[in-house]
C-alpha positions in Angstrom: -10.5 -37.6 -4.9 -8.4 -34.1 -4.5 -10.9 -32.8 -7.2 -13.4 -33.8 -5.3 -12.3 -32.2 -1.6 -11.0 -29.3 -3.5 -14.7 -28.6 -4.5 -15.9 -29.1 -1.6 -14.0 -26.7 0.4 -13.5 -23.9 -2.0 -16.6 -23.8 -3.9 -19.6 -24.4 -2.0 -19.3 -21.2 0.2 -18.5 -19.5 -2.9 -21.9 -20.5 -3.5 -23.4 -20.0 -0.8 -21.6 -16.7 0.4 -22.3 -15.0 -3.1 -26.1 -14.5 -2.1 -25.5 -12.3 1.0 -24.5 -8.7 1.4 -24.6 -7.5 4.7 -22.1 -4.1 5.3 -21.2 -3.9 8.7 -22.2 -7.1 9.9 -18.7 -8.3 10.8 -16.0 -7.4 12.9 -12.2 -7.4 13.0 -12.1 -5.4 9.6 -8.2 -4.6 9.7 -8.0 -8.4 8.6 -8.9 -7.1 4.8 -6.0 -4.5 5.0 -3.3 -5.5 3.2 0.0 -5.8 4.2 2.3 -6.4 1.4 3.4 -2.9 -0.8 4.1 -5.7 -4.2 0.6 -6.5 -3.4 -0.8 -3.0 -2.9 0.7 -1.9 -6.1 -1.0 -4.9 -7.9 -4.4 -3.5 -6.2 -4.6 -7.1 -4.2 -4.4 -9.3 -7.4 -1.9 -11.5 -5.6 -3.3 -14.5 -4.6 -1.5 -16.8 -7.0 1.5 -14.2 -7.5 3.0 -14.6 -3.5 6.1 -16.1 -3.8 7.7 -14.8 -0.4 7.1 -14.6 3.6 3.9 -12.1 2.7 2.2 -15.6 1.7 1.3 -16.0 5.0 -1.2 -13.8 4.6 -2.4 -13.7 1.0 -1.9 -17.7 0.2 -0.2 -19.9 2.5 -0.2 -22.9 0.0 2.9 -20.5 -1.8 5.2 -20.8 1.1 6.0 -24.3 0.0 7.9 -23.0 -2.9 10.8 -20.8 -1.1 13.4 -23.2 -1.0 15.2 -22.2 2.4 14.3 -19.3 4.3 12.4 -16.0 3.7 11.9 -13.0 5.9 9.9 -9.5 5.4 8.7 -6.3 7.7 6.2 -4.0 6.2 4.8 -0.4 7.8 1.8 1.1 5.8 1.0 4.8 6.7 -3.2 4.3 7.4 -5.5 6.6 7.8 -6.0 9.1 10.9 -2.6 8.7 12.0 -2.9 4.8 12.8 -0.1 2.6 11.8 -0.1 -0.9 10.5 2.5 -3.2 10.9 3.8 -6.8 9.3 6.3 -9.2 10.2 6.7 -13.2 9.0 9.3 -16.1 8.9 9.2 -19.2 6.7 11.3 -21.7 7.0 11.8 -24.7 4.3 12.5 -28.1 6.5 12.3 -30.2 3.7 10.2 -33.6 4.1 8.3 -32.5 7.2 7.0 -28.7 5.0 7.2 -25.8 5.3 6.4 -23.8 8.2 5.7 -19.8 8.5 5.0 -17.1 11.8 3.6 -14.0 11.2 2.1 -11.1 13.1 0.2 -8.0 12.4 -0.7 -4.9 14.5 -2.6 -2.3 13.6 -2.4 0.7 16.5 -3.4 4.0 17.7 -0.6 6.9 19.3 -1.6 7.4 22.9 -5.3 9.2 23.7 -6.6 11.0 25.9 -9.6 10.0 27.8 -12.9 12.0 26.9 -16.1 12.2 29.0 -18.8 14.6 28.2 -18.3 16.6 31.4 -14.0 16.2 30.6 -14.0 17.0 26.9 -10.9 18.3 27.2 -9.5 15.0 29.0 -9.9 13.4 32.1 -5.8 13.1 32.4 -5.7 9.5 31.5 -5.1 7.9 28.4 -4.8 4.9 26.3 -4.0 3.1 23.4 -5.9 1.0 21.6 -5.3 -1.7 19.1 -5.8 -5.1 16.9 -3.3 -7.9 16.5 -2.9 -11.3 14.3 -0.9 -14.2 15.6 -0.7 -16.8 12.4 1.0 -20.1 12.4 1.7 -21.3 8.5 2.3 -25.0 7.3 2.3 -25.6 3.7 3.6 -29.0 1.6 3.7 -30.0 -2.0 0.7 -32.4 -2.9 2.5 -33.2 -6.8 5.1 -31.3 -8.2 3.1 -28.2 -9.8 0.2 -28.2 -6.7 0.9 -27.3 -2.8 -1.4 -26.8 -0.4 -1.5 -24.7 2.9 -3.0 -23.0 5.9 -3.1 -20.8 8.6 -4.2 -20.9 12.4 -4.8 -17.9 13.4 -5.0 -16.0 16.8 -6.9 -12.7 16.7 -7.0 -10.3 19.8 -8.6 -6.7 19.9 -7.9 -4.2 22.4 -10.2 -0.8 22.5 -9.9 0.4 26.0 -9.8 -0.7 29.7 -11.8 -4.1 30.0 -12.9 -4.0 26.1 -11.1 -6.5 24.9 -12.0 -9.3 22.7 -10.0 -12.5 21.5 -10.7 -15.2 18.5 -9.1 -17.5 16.2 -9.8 -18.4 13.1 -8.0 -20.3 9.6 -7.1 -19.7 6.1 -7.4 -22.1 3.9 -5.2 -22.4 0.2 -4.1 -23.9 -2.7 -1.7 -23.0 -5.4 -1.2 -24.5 -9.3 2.4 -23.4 -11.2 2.6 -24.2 -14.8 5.4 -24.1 -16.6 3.7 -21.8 -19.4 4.8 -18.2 -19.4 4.6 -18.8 -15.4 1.0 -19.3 -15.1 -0.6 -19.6 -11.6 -3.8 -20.2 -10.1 -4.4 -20.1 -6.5 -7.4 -20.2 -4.2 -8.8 -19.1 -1.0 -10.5 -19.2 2.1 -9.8 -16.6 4.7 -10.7 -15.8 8.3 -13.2 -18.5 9.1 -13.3 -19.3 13.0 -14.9 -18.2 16.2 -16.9 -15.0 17.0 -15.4 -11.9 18.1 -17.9 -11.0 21.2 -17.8 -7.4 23.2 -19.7 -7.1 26.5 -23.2 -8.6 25.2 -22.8 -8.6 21.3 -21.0 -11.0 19.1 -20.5 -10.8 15.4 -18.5 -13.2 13.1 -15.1 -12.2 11.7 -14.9 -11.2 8.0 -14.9 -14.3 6.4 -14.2 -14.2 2.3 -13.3 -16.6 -0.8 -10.6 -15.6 -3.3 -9.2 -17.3 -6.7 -6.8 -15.4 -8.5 -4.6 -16.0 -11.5 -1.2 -14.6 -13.5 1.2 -15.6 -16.4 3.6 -13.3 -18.1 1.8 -11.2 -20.7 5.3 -10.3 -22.3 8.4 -12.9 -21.6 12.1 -11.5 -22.9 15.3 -12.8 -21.9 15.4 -9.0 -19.6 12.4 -8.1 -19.4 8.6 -9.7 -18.2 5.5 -7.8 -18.2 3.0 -10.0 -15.1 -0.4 -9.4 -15.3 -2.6 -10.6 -12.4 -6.4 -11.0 -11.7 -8.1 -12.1 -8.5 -11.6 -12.1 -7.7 -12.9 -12.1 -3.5 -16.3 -12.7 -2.3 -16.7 -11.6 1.3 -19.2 -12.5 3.8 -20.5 -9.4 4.6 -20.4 -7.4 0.8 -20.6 -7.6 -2.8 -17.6 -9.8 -5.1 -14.7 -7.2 -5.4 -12.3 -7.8 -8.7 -8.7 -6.8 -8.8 -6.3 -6.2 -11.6 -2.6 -5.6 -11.5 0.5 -5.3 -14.1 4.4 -5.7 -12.7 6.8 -4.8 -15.9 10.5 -6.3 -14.4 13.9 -5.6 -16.2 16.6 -8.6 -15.3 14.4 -9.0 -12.0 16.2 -6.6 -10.2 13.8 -3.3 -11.5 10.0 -3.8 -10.7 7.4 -1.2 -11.5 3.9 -1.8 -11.0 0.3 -0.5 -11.1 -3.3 -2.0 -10.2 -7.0 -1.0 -10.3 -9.6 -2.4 -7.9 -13.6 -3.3 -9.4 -16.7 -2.9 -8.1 -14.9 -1.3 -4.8 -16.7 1.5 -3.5 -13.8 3.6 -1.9 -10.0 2.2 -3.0 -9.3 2.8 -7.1 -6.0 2.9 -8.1 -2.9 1.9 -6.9 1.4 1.8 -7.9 4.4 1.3 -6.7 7.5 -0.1 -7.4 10.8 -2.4 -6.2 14.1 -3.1 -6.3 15.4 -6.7 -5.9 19.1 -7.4 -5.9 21.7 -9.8 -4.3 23.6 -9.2 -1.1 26.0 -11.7 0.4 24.3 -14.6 0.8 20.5 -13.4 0.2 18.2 -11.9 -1.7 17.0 -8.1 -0.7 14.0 -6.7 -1.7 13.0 -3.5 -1.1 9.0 -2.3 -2.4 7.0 0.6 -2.0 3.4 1.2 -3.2 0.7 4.2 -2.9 -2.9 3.1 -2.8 -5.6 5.6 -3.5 -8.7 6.1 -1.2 -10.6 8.4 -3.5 -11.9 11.1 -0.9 -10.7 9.1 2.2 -7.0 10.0 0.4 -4.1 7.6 0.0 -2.3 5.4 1.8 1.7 4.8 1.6 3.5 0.9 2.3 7.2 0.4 2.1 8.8 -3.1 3.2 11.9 -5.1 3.4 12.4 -8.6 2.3 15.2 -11.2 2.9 15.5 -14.6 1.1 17.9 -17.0 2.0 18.6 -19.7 -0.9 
């Protein structure tokens, strides 16, 4: 019967998505940026590798695995001067789940405001901005699959009265194996209401992911992870992502990723440093992302996991 639900929700808008592609026909697009620099580094293949308070937004049904608490903050350096920022919680309460909050903003300095007789500014200005309000829950369904989701609140902010709100869901699920640490996870993202401005309404860029890892290389000091995800979207062509992480004792991470069949973002790197502090784990990431004439892009986070 899980088979059977599991079909139903994942694969029939596979199906039915995979026959569209229609650029520009969404809106809300800073809900594809990623937010996690592990992730960037990987290119994106990191559906079934999230294993920490970034699973909020790249597969919920992983925050059932963090035992107690986890906490991260990301900044990426986007183009044009516009920032992008992440922030989540999870908390493990045991038989009632696993809950998560998370936020993400992605914002403009302060403008002036142009008009074609004021080019040079009328003396006013403004900001102008998008934000993601996500609520997480995620419990194990047997001991090797969990299952979770997000509700999401989604509000955009251009100027004055332009201002738009939505909400949407992410659906996922997540299989660990005990085999060289294979995982498999799926994904439905950013399915919900219409995001309308003034007299125009467009839906908000809905997309289905599956993804899977194992360690290519498995030492007692060193692991060598090689990832592979693969995202249909509702308004494009499938994408395909590929990503290697080469650890040393966990505590040195170095990684590199290439994205397919994307028509701007290539390559990508970065590494980590994960080590013991007190009574948590810190993690500390960077990644570079490349943009081919649009440029690059810079992430750097912090992470915090409580045992």
């Amino acid at each position: 019967m899980i088979k059977k639900y599991f079909f139903m929700i994942f694969f029939i808008p596979a199906l039915v998505w995979s026959q569209y592609e229609r650029p520009g026909s969404t809106d809300a697009q800073f809900l594809k940026i990623g937010v996690s620099p592990r992730a960037a580094a990987l290119a994106g293949a990191y559906i079934s590798i999230s294993d920490g308070a970034e699973a909020t937004y790249y597969n919920p049904a992983a925050i059932a695995r963090i035992k107690n608490m986890d906490l991260c903050f990301t900044h990426t350096e986007w183009f044009a001067g516009i920032n992008h920022e992440f922030a989540a919680a999870v908390k493990n309460f045991a038989n009632l789940g696993t809950f998560g909050l998370s936020v993400i903003a992605l914002y403009t300095d302060e403008m002036k405001v142009r008009t074609p007789l004021q080019p040079d500014g009328t003396g006013e200005t403004f900001y102008a901005g998008n934000y993601k309000f996500g609520l997480s829950y995620a419990r194990f369904l047997t001991d090797r699959v969990t299952f979770g989701g997000t509700l999401n609140f989604v509000h955009m902010s251009l100027y004055s009265d332009f201002k738009a709100n939505a909400v949407s869901g992410d659906i996922a699920v997540l299989y660990v194996t005990d085999f060289r640490g294979f995982r498999f996870g799926m994904k439905i993202a950013n399915f919900g209401s219409e995001i309308k401005y003034v007299n125009e309404s467009y839906p908000q860029p809905t997309n289905f992911q599956f993804g899977l890892s194992m360690n290519a290389i498995q030492t007692e000091n060193q692991v060598l992870l090689a990832g592979f995800s693969a995202i249909k979207p509702n308004d494009g062509k499938p994408l395909g992502q590929f990503g290697l992480e080469w650890s040393y004792n966990h505590l040195l991470f170095l990684r590199g990723g290439y994205e397919l069949n994307h028509e701007v973002a290539t390559y990508s790197f970065g590494g980590g440093l994960n080590w013991r502090v007190s009574s948590y784990q810190l993690r500390v990431d960077y990644s570079y992302s490349d943009y081919s004439l649009l440029g690059g892009t810079h992430r750097i986070g912090l992470g915090f996991g409580f045992n």
